[in-house]
PATOR-581090 format. One record per residue: chain; residue number from 1; x, y, z of N, C-alpha, C in turn. Coordinates in steps of 0.2 Angstrom, whole numbers. Layout:
# residues N
{site A,NUM,{X,Y,Z},{X,Y,Z},{X,Y,Z}},
...
END
This chain:
# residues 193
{site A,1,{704,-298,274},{706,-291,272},{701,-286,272}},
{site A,2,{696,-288,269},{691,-282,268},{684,-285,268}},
{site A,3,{680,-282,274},{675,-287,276},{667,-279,275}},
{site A,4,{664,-284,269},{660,-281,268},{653,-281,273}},
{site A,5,{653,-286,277},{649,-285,283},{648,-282,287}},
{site A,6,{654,-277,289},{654,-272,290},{650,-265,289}},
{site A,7,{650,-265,282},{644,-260,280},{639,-261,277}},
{site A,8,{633,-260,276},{629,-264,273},{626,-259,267}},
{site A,9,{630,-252,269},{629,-247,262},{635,-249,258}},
{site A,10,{639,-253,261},{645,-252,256},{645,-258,249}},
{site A,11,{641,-262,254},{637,-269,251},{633,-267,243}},
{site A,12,{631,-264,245},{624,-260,242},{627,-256,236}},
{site A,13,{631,-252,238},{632,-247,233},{638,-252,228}},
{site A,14,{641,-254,230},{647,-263,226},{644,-266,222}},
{site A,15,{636,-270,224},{633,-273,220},{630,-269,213}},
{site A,16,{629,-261,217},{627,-258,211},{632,-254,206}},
{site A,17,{637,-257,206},{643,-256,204},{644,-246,204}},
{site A,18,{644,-243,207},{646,-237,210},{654,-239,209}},
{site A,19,{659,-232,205},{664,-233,203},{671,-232,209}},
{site A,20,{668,-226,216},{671,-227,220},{674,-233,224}},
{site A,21,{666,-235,225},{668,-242,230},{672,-251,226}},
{site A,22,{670,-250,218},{673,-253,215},{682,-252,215}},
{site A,23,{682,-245,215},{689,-244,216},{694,-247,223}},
{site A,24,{688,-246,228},{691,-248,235},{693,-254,234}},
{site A,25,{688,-259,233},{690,-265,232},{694,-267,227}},
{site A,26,{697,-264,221},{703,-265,218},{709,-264,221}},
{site A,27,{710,-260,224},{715,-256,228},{715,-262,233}},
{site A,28,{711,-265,238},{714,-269,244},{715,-275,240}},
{site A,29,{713,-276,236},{715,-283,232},{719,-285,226}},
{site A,30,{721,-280,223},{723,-279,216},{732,-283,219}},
{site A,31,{736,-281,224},{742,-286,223},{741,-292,223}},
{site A,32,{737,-295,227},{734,-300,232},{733,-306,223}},
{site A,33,{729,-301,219},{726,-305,213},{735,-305,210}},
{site A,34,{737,-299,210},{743,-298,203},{751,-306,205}},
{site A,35,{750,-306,213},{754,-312,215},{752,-318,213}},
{site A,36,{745,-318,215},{743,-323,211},{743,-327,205}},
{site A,37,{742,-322,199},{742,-322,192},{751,-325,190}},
{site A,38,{755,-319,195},{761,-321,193},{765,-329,197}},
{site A,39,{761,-331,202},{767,-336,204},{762,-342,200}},
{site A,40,{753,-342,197},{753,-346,192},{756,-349,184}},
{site A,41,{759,-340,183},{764,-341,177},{769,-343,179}},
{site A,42,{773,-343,184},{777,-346,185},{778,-354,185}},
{site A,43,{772,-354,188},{772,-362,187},{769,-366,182}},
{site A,44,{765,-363,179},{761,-365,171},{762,-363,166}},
{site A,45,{766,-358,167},{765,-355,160},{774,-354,158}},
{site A,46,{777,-360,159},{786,-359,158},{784,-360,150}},
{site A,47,{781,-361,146},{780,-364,138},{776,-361,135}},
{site A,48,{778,-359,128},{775,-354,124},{775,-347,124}},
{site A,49,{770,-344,123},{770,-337,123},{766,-333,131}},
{site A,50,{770,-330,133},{768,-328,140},{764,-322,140}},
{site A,51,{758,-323,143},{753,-317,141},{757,-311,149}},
{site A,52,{753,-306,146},{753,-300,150},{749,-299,158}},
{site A,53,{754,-299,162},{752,-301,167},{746,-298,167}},
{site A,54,{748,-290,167},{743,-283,169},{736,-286,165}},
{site A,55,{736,-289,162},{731,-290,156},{726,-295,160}},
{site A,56,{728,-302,161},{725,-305,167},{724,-303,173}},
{site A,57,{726,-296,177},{725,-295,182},{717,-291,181}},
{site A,58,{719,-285,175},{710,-283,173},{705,-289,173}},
{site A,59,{707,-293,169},{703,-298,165},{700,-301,173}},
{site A,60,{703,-301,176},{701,-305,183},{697,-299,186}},
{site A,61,{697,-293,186},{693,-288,190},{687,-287,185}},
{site A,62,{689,-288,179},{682,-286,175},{676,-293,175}},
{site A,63,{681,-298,176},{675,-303,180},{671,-304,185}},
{site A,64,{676,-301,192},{674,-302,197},{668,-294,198}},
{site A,65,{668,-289,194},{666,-283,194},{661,-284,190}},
{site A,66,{658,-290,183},{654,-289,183},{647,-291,185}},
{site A,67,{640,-287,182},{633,-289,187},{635,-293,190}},
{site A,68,{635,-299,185},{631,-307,189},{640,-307,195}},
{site A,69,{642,-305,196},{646,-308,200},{646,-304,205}},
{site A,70,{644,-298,204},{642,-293,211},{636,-294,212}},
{site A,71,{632,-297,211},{629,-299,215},{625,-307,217}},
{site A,72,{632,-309,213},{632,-317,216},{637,-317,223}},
{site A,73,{639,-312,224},{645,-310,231},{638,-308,237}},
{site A,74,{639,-313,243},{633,-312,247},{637,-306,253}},
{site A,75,{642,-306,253},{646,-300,257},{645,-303,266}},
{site A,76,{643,-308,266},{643,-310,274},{653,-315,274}},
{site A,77,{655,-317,270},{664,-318,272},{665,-313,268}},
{site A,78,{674,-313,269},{679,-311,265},{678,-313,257}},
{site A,79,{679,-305,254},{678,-306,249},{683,-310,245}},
{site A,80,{692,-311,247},{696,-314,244},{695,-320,241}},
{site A,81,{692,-323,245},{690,-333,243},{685,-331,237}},
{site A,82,{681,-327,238},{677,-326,231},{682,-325,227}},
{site A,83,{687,-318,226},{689,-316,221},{694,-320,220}},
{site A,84,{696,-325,225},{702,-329,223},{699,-335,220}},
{site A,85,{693,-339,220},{690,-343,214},{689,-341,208}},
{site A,86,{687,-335,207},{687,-330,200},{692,-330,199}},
{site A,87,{697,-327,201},{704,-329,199},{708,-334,195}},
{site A,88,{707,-339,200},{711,-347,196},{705,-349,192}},
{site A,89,{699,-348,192},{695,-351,185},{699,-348,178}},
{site A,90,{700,-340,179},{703,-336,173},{708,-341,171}},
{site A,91,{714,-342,175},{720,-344,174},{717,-350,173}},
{site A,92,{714,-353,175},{714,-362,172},{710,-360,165}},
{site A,93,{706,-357,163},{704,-354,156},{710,-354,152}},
{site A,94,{714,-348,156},{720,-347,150},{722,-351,150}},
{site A,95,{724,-357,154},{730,-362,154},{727,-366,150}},
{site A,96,{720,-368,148},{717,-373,145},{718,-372,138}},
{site A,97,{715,-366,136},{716,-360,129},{723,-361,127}},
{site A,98,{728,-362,130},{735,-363,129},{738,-372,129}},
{site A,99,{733,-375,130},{736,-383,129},{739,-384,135}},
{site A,100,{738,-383,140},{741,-386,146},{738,-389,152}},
{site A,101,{741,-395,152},{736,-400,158},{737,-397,166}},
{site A,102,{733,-397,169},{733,-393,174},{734,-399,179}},
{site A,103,{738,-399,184},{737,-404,192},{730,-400,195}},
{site A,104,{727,-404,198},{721,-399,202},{727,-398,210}},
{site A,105,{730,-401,213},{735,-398,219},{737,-389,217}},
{site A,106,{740,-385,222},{741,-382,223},{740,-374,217}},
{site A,107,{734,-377,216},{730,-370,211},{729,-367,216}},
{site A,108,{727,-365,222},{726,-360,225},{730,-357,232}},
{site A,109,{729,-351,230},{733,-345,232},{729,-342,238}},
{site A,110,{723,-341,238},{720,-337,241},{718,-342,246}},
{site A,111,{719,-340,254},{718,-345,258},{710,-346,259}},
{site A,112,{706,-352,259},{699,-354,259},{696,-352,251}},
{site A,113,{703,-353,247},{699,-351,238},{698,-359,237}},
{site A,114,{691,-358,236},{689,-365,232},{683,-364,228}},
{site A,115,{680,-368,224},{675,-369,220},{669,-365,223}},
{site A,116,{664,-362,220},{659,-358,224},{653,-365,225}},
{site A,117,{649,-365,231},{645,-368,231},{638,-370,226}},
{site A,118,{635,-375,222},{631,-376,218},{625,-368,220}},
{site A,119,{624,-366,226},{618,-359,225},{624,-355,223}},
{site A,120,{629,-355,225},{632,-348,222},{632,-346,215}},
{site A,121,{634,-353,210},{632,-354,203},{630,-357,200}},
{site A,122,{624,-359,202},{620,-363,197},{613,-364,199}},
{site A,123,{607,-361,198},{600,-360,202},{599,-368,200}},
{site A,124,{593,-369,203},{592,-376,205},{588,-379,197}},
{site A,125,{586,-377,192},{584,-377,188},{589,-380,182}},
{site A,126,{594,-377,182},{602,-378,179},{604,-385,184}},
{site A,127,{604,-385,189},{609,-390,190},{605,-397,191}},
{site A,128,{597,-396,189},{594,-402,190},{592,-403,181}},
{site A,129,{594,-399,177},{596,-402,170},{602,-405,171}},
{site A,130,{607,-402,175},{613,-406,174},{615,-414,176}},
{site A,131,{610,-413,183},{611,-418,186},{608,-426,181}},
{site A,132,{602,-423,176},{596,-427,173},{601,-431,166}},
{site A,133,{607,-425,161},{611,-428,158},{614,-434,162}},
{site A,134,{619,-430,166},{622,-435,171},{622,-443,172}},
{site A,135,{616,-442,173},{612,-449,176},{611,-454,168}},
{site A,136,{611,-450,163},{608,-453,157},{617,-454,155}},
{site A,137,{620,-454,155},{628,-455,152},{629,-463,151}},
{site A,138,{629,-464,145},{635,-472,143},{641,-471,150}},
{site A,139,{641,-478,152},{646,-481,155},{655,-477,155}},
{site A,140,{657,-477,146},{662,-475,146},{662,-465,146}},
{site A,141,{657,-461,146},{657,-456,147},{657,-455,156}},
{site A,142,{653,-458,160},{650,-459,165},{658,-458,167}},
{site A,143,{665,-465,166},{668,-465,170},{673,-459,170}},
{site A,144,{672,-456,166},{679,-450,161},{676,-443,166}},
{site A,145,{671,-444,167},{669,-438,171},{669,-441,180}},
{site A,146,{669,-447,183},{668,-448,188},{676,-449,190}},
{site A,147,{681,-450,184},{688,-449,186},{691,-440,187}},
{site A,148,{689,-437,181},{691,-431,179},{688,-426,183}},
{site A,149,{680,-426,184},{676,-421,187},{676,-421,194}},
{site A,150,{674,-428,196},{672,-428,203},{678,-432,207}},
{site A,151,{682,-435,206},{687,-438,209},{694,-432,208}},
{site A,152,{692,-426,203},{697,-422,202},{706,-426,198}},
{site A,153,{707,-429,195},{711,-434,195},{714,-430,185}},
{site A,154,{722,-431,188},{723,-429,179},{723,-433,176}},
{site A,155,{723,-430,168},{725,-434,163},{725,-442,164}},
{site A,156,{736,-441,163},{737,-444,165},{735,-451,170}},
{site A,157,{731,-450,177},{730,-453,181},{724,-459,176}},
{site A,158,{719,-453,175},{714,-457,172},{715,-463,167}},
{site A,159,{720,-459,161},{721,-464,155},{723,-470,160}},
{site A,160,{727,-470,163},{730,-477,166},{723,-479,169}},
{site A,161,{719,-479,173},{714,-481,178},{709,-484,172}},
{site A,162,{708,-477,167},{703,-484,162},{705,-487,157}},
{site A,163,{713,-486,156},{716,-491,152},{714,-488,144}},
{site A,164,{716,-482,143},{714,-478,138},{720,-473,134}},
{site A,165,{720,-473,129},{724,-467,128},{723,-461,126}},
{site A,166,{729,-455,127},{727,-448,131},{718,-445,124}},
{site A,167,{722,-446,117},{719,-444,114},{711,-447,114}},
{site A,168,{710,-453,115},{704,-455,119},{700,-452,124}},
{site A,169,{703,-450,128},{702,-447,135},{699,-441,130}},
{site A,170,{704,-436,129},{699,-430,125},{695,-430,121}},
{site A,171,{695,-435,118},{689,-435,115},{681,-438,120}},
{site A,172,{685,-441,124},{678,-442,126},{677,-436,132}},
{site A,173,{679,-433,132},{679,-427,138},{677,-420,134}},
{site A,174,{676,-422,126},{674,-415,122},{666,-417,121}},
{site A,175,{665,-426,120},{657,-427,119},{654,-426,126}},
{site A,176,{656,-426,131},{654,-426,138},{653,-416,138}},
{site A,177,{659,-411,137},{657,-405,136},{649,-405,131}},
{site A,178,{650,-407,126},{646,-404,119},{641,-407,121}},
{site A,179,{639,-414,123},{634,-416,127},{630,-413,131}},
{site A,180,{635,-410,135},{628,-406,140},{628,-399,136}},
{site A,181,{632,-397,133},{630,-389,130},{622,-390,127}},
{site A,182,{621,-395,123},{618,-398,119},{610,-401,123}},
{site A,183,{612,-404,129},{608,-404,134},{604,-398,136}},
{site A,184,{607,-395,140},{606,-388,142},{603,-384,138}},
{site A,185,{603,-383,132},{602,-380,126},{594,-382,126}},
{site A,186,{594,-388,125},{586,-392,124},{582,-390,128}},
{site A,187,{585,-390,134},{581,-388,142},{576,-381,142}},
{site A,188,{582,-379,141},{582,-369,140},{576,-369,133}},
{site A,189,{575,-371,127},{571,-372,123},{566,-373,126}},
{site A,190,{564,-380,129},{558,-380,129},{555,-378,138}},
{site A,191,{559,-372,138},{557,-367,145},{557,-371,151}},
{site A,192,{564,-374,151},{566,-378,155},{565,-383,160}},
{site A,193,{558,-385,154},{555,-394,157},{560,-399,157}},
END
């Protein structure tokens, strides 16, 4: 839809968040995100209390618009597949914030939207702390993440493959989060030896 390689002042003044060209790019995207947001509430969000669409559609451009993500956008593709993985992270945030198990099939909308590449977010410094937790995990955290994270697999599936129940599952899916927070943490202290 809208190819920033095309211009490379337009690139330029975008990453430097100039409010015009911000605008441009809301304008060619803004239904693109709002259909989005809406046909994930339709599907997620039948229970509870239903947020404001409008409200997630900002929330979605005030992500995709801030620094670190203009100028994590290299402008050499379309920018939808970026703005459309900022997007479904939003909505799986909200949907998690709201108690709701996610299927990993058909979260996306935006055609070629998928997870951004290890450079896109995560410098090599970060991801070889992460890797170095990783490798140090007990057995029963090691399988909870090799079912959930890397095999992408729900709940459900997992509790059955490791013969566990669900509240088990999240518990050990909150040491494996706090675990590396805590990891990370340590890294970043001692100036990330």
């Amino acid at each position: 839809m809208f190819k920033f390689s095309e211009s490379s002042d337009f690139l330029r003044r975008f990453k430097a968040g100039e409010r015009p060209f911000l605008e441009k790019v809301y304008v060619a995207y803004v239904d693109e995100v709002e259909a989005y947001v809406r046909r994930f509430l339709a599907i997620y969000g039948r229970h509870g209390a239903r947020p404001d669409v409008g409200d997630l559609v900002q929330e979605a451009f005030l992500r995709a618009f801030a620094e670190k993500a203009r100028h994590a956008f290299d402008g050499q593709r379309d920018y939808g597949p970026f703005l459309g993985a900022l997007t479904r992270n939003l909505m799986v945030d909200w949907a998690r914030r709201s108690g709701k198990e996610l299927p990993t099939e058909d979260l996306d909308r935006f055609p070629h939207a998928g997870p951004p590449s290890e450079r896109e977010w995560a410098d090599p410094e970060t991801m070889a702390a992460v890797n170095g937790y990783l490798g140090e995990l007990p057995a029963p955290l090691r399988e909870v993440h090799e079912f959930r994270y890397v095999q992408c697999r729900s709940q459900d599936e997992t509790c059955s493959a490791l013969a566990i129940s669900r509240q088990t599952l999240r518990t050990r899916e909150k040491h494996l989060r706090d675990g590396l927070r805590r990891h990370l943490k340590r890294k970043q202290m001692r100036g990330g030896s």
